[in-house]
C-alpha positions as CSV (number, residue, x, y, z in Angstrom):
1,X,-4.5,11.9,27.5
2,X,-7.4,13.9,28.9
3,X,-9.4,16.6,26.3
4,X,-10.7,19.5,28.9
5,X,-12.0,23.2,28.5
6,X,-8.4,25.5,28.9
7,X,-8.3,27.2,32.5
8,X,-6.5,30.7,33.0
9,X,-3.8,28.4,35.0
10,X,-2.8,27.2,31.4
11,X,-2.1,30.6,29.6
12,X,1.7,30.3,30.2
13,X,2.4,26.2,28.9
14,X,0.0,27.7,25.7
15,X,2.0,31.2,25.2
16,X,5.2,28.7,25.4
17,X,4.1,26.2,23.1
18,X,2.3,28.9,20.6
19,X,5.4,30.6,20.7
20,X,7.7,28.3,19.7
21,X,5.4,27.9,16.6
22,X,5.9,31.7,16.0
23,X,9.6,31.9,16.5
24,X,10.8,29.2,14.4
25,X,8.4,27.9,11.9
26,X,5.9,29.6,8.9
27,X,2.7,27.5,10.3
28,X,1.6,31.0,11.3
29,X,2.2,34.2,9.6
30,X,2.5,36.1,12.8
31,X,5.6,36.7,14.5
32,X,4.1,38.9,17.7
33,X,4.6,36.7,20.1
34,X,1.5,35.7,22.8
35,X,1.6,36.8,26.2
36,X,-0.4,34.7,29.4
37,X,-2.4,37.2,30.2
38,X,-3.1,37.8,26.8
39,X,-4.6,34.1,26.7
40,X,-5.9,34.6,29.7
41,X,-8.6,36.8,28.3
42,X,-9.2,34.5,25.5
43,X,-9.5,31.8,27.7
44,X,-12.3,34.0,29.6
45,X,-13.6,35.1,26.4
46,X,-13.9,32.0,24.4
47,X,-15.2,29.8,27.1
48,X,-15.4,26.0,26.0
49,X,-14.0,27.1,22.1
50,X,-11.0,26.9,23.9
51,X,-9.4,23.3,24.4
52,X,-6.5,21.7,25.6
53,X,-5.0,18.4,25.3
54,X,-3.1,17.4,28.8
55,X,-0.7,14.5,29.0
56,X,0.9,13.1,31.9
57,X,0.1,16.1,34.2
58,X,1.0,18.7,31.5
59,X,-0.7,20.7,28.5
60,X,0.8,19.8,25.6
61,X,-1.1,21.4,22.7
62,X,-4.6,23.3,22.4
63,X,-7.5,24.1,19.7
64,X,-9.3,27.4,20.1
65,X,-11.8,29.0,18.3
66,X,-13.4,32.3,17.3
67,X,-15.7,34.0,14.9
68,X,-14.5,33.9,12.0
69,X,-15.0,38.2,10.6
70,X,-16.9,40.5,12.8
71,X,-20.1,41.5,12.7
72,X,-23.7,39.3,13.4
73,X,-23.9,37.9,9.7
74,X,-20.7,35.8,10.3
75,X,-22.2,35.0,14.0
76,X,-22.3,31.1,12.9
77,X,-18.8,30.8,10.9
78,X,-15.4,30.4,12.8
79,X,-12.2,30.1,12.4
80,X,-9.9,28.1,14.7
81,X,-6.3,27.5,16.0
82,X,-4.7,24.1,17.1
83,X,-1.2,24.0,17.9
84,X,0.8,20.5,19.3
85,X,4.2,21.0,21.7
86,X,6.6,18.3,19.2
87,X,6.8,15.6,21.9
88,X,2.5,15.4,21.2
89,X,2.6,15.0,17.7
90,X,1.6,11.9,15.8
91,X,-0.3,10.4,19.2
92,X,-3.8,11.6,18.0
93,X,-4.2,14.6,20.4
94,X,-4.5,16.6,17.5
95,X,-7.6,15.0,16.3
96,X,-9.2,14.4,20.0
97,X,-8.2,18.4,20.5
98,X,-10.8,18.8,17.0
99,X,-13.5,16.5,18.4
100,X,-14.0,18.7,20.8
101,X,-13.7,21.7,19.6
102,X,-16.3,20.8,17.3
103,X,-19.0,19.3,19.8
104,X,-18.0,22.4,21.2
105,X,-19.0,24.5,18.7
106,X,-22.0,22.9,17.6
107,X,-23.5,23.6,21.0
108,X,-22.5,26.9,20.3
109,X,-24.7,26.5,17.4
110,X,-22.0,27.0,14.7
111,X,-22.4,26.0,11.1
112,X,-19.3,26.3,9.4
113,X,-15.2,25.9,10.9
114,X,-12.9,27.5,8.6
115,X,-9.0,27.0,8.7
116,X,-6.7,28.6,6.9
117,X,-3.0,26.8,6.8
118,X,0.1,28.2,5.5
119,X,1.3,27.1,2.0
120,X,4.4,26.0,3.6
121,X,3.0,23.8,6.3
122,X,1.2,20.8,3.8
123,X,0.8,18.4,6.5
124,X,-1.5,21.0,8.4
125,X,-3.4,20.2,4.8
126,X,-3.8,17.1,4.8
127,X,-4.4,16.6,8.4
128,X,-7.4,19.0,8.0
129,X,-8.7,16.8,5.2
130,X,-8.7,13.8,7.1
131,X,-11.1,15.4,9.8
132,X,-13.5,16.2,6.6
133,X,-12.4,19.6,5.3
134,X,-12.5,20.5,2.1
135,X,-10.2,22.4,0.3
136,X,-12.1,25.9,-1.0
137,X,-9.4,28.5,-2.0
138,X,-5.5,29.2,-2.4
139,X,-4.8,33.1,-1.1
140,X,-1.0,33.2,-3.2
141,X,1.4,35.5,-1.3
142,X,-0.9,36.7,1.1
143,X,1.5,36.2,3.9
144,X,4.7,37.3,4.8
145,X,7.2,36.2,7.5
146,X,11.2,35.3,7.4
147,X,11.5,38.1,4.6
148,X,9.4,35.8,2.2
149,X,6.1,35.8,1.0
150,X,3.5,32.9,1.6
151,X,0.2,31.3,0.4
152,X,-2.6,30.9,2.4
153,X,-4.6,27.3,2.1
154,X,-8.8,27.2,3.1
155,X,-10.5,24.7,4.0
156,X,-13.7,24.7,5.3
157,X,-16.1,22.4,7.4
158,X,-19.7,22.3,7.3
159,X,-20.7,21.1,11.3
């Protein structure tokens, strides 16, 4: 498994695998689907907050991060995605993709990584609290997707 900044020549493995997250499961609220060239720019944009996780030749999950609310007060506090193609899962790419996303970051200078998992996804939970986040607040029904509402899980991480 090699850990490696994500290059524009990635966008359309990540749309695939982020979209099959958005079509068929509640780990994200969202149900717009992502485009390449829509990561493409993100990729450009976010620099070495966004990561990928290539097995074998082929990407097969990511971590990204951004700021976490706009403006320069929240300058040091993000918020990040990490998604896992199913064939990845349970091999420890997830937590190599967070290693590095968080040495990462704290070159970036960041101080806090916040993520927020859905109610309905409790091993996103409890994978976050074996990297060292804590729990901080449960958002009830602040989410809706597959005509049903949804809680929202924090957990934050002091780098």
């Amino acid at each position: 498994m090699i850990i490696r900044p994500a290059r524009s020549s990635d966008a359309a493995r990540i749309a695939d695998i982020w979209n099959d997250v958005i079509d068929a499961t509640a780990i994200t609220f969202t149900s717009q689907r992502k485009t390449a060239p829509g990561i493409v720019a993100d990729i450009a944009a976010r620099g070495d907050l966004f990561q990928v996780a290539e097995i074998d030749g082929t990407v097969q999950g990511f971590a990204t991060a951004f700021q976490f609310r706009g403006g320069p007060g929240y300058a040091f506090t993000y918020e990040h995605s990490i998604q896992l193609a199913p064939e990845a899962r349970g091999f420890g790419a997830g937590r190599a993709l967070m290693d590095a996303l968080e040495e990462a970051l704290r070159r970036a200078g960041a101080h806090s990584l916040w993520a927020g998992v859905s109610g309905e996804n409790p091993g996103g939970v409890v994978f976050h609290e074996k990297l060292g986040f804590q729990r901080v607040a449960l958002l009830p029904q602040v989410g809706r997707k597959f005509d049903r509402w949804m809680d929202l899980v924090l957990l934050q991480k002091f780098l």
